[in-house]
C-alpha positions, 0 to 999 in steps of 0.5 A: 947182611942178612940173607933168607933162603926161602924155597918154592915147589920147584925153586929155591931163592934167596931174598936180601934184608930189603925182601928183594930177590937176589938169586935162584935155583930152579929145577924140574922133577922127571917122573918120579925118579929124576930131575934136572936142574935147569937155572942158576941166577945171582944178582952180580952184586952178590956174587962171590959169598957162596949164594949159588953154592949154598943154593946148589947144597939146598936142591940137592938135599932136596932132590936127593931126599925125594930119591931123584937122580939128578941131571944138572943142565945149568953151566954153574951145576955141571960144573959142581956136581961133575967134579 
């Protein structure tokens, strides 16, 4: 199983060998120093490889790049970044 990572202005997304999308992580930029993250998604025959949790490391070295404080407001994001 080969996975591609792939990332728009205000998403990243995961494609599966078909280029069918499996998951996503989306999120919104706030003035220019905050942004939360909204929306985690993963197609339960993928879950349990880490999808979401690679796509959560992806958004938050982006936002982190952009000097953005970070609101997580998604359930899964919470709940990684507030332990």
């Amino acid at each position: 199983m080969t996975l591609q990572y792939k990332q728009e202005d205000d998403r990243f997304y995961v494609c599966n060998d078909n280029n069918q999308e499996i998951a996503e992580m989306t999120f919104t930029r706030i003035g220019d120093d905050k942004a939360t993250i909204n929306h985690t998604y993963t197609d339960p025959a993928y879950r349990g490889h880490g999808i979401a949790d690679k796509l959560l490391e992806l958004v938050v070295k982006k936002l982190q790049q952009e000097k953005r404080e970070i609101i997580p407001l998604c359930s899964f994001a919470k709940n990684k970044l507030n332990n």
